[in-house]
PQR file with spaces between the fields and no chain letter, atoms N, CA, C, O and H, PARSE charges and radii, in Angstrom:
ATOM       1  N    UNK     1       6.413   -7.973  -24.338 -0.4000 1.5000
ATOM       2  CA   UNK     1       6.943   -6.631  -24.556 -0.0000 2.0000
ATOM       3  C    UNK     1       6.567   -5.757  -23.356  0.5500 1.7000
ATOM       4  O    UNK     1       5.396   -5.613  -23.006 -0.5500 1.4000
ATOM       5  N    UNK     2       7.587   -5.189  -22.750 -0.4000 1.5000
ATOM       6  CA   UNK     2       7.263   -3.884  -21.656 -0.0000 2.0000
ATOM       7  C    UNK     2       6.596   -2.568  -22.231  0.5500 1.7000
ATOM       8  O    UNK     2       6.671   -1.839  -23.220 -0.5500 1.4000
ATOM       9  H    UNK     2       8.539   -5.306  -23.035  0.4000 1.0000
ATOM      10  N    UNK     3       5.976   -2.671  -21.171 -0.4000 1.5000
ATOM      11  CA   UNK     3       4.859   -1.147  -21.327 -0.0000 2.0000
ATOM      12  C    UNK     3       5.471   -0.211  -22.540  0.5500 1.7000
ATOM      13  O    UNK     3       5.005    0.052  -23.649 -0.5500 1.4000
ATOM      14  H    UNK     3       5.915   -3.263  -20.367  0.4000 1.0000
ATOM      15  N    UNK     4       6.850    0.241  -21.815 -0.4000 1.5000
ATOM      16  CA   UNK     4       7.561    1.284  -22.229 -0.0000 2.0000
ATOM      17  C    UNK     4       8.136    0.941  -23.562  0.5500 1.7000
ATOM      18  O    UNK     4       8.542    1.757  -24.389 -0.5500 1.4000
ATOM      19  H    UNK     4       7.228    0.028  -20.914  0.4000 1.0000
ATOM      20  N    UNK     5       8.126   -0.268  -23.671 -0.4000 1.5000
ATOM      21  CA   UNK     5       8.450   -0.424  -25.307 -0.0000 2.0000
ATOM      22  C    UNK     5       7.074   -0.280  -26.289  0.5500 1.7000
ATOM      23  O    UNK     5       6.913    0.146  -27.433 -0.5500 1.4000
ATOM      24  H    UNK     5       7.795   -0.931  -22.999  0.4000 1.0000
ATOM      25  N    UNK     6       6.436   -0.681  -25.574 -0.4000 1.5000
ATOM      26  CA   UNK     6       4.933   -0.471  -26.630 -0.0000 2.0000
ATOM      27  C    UNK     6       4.731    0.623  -26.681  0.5500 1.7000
ATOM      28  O    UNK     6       4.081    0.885  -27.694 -0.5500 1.4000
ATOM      29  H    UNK     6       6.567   -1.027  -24.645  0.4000 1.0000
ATOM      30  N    UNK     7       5.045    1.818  -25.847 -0.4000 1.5000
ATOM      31  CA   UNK     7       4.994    2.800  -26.054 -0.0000 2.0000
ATOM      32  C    UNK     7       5.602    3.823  -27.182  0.5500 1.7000
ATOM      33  O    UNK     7       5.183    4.704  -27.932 -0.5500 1.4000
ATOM      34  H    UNK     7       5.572    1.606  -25.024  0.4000 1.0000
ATOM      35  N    UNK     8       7.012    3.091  -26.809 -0.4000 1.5000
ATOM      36  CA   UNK     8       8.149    3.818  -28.106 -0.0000 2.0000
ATOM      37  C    UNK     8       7.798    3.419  -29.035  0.5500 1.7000
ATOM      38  O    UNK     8       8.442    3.900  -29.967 -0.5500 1.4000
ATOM      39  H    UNK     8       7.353    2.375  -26.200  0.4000 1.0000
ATOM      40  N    UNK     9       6.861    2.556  -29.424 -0.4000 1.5000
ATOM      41  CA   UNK     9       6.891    1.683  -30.857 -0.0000 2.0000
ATOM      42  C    UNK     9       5.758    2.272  -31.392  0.5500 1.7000
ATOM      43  O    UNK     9       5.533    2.250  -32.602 -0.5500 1.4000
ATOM      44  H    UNK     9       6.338    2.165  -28.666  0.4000 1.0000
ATOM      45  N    UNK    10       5.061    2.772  -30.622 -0.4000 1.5000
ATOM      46  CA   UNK    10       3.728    3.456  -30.950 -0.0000 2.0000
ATOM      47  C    UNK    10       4.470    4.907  -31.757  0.5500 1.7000
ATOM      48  O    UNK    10       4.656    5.286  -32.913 -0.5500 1.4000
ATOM      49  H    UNK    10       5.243    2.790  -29.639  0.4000 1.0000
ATOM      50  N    UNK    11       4.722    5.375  -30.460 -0.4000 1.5000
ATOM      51  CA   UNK    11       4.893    6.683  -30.831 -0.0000 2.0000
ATOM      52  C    UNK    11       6.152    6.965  -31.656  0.5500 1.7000
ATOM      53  O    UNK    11       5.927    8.021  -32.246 -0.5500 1.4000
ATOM      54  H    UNK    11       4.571    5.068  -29.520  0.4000 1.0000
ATOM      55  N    UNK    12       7.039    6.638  -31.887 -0.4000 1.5000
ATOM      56  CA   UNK    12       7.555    6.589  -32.448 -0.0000 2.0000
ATOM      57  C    UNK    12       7.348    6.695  -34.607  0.5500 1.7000
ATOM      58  O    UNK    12       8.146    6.983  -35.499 -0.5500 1.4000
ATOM      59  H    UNK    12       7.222    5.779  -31.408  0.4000 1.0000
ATOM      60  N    UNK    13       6.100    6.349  -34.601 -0.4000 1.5000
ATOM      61  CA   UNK    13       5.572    6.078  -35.845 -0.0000 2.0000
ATOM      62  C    UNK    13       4.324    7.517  -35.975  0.5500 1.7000
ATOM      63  O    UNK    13       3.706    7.576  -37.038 -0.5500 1.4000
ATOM      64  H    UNK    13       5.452    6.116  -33.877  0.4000 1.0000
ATOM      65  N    UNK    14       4.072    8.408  -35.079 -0.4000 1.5000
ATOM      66  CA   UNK    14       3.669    9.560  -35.226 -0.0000 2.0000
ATOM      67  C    UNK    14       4.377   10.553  -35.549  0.5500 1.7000
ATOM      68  O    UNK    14       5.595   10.632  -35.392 -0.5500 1.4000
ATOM      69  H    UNK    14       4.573    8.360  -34.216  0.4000 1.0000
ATOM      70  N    UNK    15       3.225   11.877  -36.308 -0.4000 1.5000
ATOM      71  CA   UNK    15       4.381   12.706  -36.655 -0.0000 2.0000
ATOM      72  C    UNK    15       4.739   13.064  -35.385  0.5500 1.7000
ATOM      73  O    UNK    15       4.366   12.685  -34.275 -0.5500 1.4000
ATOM      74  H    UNK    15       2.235   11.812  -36.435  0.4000 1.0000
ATOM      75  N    UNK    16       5.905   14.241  -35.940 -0.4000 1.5000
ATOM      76  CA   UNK    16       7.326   14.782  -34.607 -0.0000 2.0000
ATOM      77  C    UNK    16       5.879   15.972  -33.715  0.5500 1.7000
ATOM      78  O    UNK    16       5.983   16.197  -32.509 -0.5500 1.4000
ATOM      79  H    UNK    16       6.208   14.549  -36.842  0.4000 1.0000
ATOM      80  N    UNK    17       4.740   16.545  -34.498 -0.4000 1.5000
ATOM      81  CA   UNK    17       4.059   17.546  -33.314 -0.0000 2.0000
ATOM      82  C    UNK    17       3.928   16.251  -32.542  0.5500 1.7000
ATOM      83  O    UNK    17       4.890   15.918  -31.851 -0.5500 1.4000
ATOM      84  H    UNK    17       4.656   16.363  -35.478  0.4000 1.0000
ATOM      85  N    UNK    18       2.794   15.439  -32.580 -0.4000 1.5000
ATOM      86  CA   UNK    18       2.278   14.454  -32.054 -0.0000 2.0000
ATOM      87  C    UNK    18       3.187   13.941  -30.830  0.5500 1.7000
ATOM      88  O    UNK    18       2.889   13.923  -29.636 -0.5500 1.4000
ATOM      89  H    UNK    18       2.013   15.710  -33.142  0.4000 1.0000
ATOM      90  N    UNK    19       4.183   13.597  -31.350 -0.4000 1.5000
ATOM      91  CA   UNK    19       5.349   13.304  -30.521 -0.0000 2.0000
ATOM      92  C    UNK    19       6.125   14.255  -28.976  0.5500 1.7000
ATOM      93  O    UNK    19       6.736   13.971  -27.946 -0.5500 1.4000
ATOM      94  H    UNK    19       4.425   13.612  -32.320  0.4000 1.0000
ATOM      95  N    UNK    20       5.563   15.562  -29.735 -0.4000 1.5000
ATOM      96  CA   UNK    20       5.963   16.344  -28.452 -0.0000 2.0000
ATOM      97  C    UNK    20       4.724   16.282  -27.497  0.5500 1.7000
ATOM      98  O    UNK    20       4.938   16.673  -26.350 -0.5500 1.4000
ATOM      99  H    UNK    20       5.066   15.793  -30.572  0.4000 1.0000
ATOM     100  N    UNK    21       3.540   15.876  -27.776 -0.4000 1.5000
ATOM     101  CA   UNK    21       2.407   16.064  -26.860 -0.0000 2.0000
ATOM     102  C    UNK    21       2.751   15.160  -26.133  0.5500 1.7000
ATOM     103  O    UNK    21       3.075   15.368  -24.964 -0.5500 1.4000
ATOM     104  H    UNK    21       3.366   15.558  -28.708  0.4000 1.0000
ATOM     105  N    UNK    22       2.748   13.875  -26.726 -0.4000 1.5000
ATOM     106  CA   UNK    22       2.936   12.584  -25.530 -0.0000 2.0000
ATOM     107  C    UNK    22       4.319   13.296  -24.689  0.5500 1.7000
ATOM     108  O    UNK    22       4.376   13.055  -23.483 -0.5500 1.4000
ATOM     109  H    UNK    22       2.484   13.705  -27.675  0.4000 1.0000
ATOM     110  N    UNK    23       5.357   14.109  -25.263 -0.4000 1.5000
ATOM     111  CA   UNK    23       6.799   14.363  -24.115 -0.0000 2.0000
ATOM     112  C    UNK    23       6.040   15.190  -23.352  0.5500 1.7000
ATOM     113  O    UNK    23       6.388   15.000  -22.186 -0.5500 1.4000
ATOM     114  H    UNK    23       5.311   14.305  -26.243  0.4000 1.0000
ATOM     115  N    UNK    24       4.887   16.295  -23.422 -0.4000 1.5000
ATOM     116  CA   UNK    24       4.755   17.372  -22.693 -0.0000 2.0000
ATOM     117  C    UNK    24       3.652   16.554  -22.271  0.5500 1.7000
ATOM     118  O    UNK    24       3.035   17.369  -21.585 -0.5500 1.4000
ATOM     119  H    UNK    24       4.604   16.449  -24.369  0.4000 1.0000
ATOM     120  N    UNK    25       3.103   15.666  -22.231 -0.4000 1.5000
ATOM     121  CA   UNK    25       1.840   14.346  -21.391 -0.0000 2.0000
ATOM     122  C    UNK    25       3.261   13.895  -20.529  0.5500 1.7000
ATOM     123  O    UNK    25       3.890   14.618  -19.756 -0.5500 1.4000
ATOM     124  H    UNK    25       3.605   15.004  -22.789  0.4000 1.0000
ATOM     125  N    UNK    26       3.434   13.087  -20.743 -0.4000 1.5000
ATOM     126  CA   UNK    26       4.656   12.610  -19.643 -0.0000 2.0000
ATOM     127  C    UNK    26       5.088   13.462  -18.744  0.5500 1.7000
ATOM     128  O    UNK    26       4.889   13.194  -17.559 -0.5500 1.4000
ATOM     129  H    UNK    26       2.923   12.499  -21.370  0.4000 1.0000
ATOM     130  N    UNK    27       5.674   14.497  -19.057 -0.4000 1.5000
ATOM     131  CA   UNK    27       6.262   15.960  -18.268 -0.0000 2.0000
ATOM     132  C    UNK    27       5.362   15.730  -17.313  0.5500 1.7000
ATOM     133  O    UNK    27       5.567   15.201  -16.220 -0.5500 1.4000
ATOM     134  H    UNK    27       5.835   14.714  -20.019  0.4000 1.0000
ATOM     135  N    UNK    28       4.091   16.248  -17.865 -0.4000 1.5000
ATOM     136  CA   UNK    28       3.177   16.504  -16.771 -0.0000 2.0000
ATOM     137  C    UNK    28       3.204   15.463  -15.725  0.5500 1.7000
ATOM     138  O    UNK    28       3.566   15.619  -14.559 -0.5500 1.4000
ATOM     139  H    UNK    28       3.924   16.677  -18.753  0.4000 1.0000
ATOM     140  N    UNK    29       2.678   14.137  -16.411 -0.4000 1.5000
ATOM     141  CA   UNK    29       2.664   13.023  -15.064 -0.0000 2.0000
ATOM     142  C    UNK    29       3.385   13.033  -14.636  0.5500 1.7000
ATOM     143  O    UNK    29       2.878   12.967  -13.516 -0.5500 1.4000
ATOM     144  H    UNK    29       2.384   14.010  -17.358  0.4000 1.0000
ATOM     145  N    UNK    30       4.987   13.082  -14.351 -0.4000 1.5000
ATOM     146  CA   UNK    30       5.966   13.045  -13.945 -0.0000 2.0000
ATOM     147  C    UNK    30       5.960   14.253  -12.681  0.5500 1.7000
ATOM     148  O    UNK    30       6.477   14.048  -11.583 -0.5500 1.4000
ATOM     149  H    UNK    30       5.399   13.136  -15.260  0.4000 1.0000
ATOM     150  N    UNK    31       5.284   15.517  -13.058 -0.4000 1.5000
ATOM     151  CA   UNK    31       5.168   16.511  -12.169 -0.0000 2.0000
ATOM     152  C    UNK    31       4.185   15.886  -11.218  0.5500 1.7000
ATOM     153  O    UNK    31       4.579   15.787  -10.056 -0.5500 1.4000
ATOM     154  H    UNK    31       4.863   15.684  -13.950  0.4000 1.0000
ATOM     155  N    UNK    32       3.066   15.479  -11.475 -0.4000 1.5000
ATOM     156  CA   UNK    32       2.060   15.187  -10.521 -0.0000 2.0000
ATOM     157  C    UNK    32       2.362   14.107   -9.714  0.5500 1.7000
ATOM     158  O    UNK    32       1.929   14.094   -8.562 -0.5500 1.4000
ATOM     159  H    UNK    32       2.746   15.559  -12.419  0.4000 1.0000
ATOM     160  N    UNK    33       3.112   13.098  -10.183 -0.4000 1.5000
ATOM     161  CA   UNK    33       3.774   11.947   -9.108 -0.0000 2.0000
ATOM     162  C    UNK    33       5.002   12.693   -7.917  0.5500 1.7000
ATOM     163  O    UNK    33       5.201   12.449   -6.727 -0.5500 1.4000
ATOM     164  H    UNK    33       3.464   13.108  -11.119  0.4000 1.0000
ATOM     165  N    UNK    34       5.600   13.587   -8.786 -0.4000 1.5000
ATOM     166  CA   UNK    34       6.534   14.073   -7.783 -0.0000 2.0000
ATOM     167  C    UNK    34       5.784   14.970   -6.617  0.5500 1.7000
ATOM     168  O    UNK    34       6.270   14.948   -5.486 -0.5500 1.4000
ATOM     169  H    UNK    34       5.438   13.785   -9.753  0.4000 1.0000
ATOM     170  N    UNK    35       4.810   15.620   -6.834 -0.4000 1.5000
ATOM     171  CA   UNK    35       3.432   16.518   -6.312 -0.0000 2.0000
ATOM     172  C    UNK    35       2.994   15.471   -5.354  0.5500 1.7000
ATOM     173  O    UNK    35       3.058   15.633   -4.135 -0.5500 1.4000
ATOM     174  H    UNK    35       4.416   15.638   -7.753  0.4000 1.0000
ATOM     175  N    UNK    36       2.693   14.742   -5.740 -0.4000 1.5000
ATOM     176  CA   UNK    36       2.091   13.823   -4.861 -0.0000 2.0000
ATOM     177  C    UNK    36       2.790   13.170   -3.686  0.5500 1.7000
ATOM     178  O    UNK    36       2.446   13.144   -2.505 -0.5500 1.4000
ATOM     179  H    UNK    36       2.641   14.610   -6.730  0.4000 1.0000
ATOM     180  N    UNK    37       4.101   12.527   -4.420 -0.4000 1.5000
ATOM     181  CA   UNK    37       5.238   11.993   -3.380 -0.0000 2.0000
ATOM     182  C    UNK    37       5.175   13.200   -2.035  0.5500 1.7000
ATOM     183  O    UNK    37       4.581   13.067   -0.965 -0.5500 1.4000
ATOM     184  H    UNK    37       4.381   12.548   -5.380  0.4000 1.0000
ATOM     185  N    UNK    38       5.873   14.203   -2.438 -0.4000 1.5000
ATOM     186  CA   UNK    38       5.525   15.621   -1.717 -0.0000 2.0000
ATOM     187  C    UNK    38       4.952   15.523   -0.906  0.5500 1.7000
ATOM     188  O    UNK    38       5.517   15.323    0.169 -0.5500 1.4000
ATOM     189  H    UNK    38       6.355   14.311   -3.307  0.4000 1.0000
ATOM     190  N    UNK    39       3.937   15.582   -0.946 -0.4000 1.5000
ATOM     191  CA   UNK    39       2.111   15.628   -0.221 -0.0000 2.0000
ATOM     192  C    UNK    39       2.451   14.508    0.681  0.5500 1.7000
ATOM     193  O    UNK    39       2.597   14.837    1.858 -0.5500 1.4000
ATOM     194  H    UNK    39       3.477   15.744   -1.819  0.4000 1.0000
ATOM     195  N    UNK    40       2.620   13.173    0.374 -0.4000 1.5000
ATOM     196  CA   UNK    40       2.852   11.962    0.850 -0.0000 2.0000
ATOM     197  C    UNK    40       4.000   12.375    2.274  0.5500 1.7000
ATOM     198  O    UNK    40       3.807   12.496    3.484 -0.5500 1.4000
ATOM     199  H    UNK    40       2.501   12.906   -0.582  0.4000 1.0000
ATOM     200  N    UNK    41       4.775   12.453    1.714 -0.4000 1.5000
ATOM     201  CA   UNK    41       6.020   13.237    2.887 -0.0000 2.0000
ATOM     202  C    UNK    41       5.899   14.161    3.687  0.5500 1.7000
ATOM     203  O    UNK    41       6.097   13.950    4.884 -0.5500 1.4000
ATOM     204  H    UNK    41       4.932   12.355    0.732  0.4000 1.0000
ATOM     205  N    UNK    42       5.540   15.426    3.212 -0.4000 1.5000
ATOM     206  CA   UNK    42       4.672   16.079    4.502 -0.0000 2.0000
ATOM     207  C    UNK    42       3.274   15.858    5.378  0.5500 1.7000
ATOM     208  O    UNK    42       3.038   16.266    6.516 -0.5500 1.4000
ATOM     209  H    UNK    42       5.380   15.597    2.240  0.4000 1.0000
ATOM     210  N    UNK    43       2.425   15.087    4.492 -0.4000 1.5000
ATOM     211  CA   UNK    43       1.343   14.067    5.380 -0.0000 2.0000
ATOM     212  C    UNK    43       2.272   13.347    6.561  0.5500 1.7000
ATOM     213  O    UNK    43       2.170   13.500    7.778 -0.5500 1.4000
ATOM     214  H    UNK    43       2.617   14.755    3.568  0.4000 1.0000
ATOM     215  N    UNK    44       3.146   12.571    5.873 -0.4000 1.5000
ATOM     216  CA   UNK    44       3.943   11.618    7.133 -0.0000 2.0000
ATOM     217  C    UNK    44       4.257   12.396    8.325  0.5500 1.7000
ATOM     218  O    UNK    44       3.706   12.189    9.407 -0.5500 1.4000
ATOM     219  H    UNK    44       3.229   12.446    4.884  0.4000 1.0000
ATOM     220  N    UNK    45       5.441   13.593    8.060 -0.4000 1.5000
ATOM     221  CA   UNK    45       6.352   14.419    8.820 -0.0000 2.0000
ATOM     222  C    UNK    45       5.236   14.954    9.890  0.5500 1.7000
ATOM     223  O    UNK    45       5.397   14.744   11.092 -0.5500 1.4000
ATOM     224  H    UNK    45       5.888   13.761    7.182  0.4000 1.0000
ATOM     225  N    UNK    46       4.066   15.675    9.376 -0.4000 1.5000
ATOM     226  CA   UNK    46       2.873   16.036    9.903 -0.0000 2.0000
ATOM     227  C    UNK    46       2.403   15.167   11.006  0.5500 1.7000
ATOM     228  O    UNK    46       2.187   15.669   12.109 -0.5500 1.4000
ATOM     229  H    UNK    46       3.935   15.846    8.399  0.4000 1.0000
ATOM     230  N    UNK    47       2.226   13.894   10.792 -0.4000 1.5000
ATOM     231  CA   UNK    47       2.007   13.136   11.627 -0.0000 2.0000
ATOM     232  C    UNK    47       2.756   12.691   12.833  0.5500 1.7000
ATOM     233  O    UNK    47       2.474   12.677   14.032 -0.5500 1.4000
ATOM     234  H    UNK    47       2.402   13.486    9.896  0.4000 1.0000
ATOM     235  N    UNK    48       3.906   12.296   12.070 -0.4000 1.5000
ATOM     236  CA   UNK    48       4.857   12.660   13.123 -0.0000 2.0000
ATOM     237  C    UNK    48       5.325   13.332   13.906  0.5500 1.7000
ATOM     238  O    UNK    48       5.715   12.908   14.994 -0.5500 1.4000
ATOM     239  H    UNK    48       4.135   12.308   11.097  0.4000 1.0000
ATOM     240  N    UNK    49       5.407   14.745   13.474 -0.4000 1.5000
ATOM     241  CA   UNK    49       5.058   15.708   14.811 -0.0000 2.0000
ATOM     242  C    UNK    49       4.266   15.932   15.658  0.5500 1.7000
ATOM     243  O    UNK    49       4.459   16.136   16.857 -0.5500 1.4000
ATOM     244  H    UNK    49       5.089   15.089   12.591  0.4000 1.0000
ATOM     245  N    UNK    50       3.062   15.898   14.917 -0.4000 1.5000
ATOM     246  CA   UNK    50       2.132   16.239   16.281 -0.0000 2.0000
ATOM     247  C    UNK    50       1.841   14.490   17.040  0.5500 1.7000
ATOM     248  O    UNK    50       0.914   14.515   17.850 -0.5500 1.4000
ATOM     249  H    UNK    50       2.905   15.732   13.944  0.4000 1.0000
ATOM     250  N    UNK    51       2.417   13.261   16.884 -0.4000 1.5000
ATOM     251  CA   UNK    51       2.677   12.404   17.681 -0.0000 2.0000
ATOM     252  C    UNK    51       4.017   12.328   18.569  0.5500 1.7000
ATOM     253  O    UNK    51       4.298   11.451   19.386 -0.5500 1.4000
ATOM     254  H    UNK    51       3.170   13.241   16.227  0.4000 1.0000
ATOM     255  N    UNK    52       4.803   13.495   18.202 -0.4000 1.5000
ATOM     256  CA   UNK    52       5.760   13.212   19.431 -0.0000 2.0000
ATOM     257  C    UNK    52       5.730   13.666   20.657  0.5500 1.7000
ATOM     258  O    UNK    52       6.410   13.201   21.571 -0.5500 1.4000
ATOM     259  H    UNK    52       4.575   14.207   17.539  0.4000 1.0000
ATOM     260  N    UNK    53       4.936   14.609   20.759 -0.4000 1.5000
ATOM     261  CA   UNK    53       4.681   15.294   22.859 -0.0000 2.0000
ATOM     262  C    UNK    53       4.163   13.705   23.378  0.5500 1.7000
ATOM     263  O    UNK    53       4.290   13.406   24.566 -0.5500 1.4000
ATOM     264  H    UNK    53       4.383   14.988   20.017  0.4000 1.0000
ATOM     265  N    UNK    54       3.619   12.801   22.468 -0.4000 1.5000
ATOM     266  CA   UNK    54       2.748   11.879   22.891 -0.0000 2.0000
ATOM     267  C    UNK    54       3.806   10.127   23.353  0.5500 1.7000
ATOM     268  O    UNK    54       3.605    9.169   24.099 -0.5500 1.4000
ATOM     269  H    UNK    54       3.516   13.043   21.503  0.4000 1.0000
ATOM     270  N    UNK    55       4.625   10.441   22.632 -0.4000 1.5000
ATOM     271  CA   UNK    55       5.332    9.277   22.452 -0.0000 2.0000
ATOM     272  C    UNK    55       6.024    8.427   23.927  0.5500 1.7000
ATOM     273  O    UNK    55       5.927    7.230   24.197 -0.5500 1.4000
ATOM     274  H    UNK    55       4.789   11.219   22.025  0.4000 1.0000
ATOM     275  N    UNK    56       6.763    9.574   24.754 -0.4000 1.5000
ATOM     276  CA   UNK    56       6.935    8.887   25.853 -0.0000 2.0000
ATOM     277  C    UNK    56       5.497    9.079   27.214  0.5500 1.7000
ATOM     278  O    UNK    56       5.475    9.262   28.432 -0.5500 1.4000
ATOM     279  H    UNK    56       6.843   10.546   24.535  0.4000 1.0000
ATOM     280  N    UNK    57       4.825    8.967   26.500 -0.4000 1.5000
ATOM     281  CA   UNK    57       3.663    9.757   27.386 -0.0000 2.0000
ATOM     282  C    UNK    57       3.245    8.145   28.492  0.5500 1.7000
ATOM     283  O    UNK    57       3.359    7.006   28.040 -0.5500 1.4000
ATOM     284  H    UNK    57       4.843    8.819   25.511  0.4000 1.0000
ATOM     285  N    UNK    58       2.972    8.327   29.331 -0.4000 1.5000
ATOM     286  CA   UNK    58       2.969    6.475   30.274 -0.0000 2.0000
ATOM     287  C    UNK    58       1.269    7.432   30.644  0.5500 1.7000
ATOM     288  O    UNK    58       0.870    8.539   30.283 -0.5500 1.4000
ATOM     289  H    UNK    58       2.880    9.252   29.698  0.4000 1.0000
ATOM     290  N    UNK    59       0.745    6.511   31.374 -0.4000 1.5000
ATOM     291  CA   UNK    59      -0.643    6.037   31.794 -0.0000 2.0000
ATOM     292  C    UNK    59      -0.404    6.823   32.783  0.5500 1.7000
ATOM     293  O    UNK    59      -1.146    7.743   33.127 -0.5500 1.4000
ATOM     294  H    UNK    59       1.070    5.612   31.667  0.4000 1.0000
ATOM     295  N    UNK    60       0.769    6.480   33.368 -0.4000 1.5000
ATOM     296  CA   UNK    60       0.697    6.590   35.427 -0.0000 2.0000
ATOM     297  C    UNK    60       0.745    8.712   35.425  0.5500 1.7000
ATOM     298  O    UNK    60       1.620    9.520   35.113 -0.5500 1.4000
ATOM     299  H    UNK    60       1.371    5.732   33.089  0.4000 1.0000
ATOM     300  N    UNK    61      -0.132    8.796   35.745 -0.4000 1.5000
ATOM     301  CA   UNK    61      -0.476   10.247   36.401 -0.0000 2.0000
ATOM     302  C    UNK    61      -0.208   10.732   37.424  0.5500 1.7000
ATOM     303  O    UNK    61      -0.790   11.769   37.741 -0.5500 1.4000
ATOM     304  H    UNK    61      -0.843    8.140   35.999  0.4000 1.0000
ATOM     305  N    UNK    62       0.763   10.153   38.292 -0.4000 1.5000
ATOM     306  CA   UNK    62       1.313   10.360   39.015 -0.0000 2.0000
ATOM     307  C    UNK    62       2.303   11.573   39.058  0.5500 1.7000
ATOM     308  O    UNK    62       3.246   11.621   38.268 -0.5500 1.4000
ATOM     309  H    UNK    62       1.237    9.311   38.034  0.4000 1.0000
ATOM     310  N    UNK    63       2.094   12.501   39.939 -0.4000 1.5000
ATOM     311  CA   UNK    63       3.788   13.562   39.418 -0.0000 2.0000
ATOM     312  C    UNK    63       4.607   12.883   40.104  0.5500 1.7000
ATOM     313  O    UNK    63       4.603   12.178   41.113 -0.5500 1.4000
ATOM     314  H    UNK    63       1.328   12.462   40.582  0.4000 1.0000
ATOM     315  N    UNK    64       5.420   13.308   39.216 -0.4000 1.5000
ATOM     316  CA   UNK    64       6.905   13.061   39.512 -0.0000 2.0000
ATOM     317  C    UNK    64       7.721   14.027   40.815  0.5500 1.7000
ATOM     318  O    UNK    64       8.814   13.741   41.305 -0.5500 1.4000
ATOM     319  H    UNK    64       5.424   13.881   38.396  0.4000 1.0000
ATOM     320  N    UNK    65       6.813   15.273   41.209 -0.4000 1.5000
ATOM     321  CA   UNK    65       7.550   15.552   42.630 -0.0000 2.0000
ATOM     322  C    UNK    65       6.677   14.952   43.860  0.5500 1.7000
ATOM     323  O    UNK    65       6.047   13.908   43.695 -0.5500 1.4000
ATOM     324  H    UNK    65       5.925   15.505   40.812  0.4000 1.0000
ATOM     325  N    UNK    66       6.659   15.629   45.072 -0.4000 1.5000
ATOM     326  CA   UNK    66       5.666   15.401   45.760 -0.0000 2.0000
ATOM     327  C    UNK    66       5.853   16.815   47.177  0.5500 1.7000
ATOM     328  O    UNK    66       6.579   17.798   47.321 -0.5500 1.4000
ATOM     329  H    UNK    66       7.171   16.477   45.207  0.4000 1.0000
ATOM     330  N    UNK    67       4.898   16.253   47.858 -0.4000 1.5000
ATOM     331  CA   UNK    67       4.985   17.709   48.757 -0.0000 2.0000
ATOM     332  C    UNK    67       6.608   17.964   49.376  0.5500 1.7000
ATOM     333  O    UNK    67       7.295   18.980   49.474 -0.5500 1.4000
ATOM     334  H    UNK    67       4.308   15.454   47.741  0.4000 1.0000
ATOM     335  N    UNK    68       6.824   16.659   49.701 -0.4000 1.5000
ATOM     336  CA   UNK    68       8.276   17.279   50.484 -0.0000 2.0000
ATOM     337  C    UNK    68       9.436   17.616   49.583  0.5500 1.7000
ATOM     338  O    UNK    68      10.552   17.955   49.977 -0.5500 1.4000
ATOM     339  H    UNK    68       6.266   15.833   49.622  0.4000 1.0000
ATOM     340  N    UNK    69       9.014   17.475   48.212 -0.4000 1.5000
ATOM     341  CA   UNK    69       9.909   18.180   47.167 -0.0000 2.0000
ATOM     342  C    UNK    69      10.038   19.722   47.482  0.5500 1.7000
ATOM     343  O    UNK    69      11.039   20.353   47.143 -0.5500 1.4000
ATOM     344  H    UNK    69       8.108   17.200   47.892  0.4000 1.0000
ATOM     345  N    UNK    70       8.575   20.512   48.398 -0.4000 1.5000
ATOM     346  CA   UNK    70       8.538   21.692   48.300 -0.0000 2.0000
ATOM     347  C    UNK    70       9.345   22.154   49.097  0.5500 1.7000
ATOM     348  O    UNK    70       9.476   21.647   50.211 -0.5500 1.4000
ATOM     349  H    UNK    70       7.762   19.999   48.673  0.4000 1.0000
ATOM     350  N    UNK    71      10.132   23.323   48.657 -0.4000 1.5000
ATOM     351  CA   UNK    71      11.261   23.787   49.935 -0.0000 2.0000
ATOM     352  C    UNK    71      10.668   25.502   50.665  0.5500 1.7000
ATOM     353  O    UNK    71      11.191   26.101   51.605 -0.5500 1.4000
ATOM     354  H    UNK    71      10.026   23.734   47.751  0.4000 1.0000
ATOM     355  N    UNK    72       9.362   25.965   49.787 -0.4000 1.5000
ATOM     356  CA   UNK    72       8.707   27.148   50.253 -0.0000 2.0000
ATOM     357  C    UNK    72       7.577   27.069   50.171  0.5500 1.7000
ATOM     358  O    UNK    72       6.989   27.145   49.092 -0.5500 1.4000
ATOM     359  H    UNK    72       8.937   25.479   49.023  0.4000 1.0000
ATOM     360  N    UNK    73       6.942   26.878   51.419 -0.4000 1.5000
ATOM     361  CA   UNK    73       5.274   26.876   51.622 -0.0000 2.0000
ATOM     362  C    UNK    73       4.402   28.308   51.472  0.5500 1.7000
ATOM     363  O    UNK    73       4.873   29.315   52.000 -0.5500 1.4000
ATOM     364  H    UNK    73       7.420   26.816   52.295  0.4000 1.0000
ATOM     365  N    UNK    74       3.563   28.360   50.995 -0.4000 1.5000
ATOM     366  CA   UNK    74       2.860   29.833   51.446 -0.0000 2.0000
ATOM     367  C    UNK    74       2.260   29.538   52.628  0.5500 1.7000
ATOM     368  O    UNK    74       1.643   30.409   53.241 -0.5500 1.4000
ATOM     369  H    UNK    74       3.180   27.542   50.566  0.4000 1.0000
């Protein structure tokens, strides 16, 4: 038998208050997984931004102009 059937079979045999606690218990978990997912997704996005200045970033320190790039000396 699945979870969710042992569940209905349970509750199902309580009175109808009883019955709304477990719907307004569920509600809740249902909020806190979606809360969480949330959290989960902007953790990621978070990460991901502040890794992208970094992403094409190479070793070589080299610039990319050089003096005779300059066309005005002081």
């Amino acid at each position: 038998m699945h979870i969710a059937e042992e569940i209905y079979d349970k509750v199902k045999k309580l009175p109808e208050a009883f019955q709304k606690a477990v719907l307004d218990f569920t509600v809740r978990l249902s909020r806190q997984v979606q809360t969480h997912a949330i959290r989960d997704e902007e953790i990621e996005w978070n990460r991901f931004s502040l890794l992208q200045p970094f992403h094409d970033y190479n070793d070589d320190l080299e610039p990319e102009n050089s003096e005779s790039d300059i066309k005005v000396k002081w």
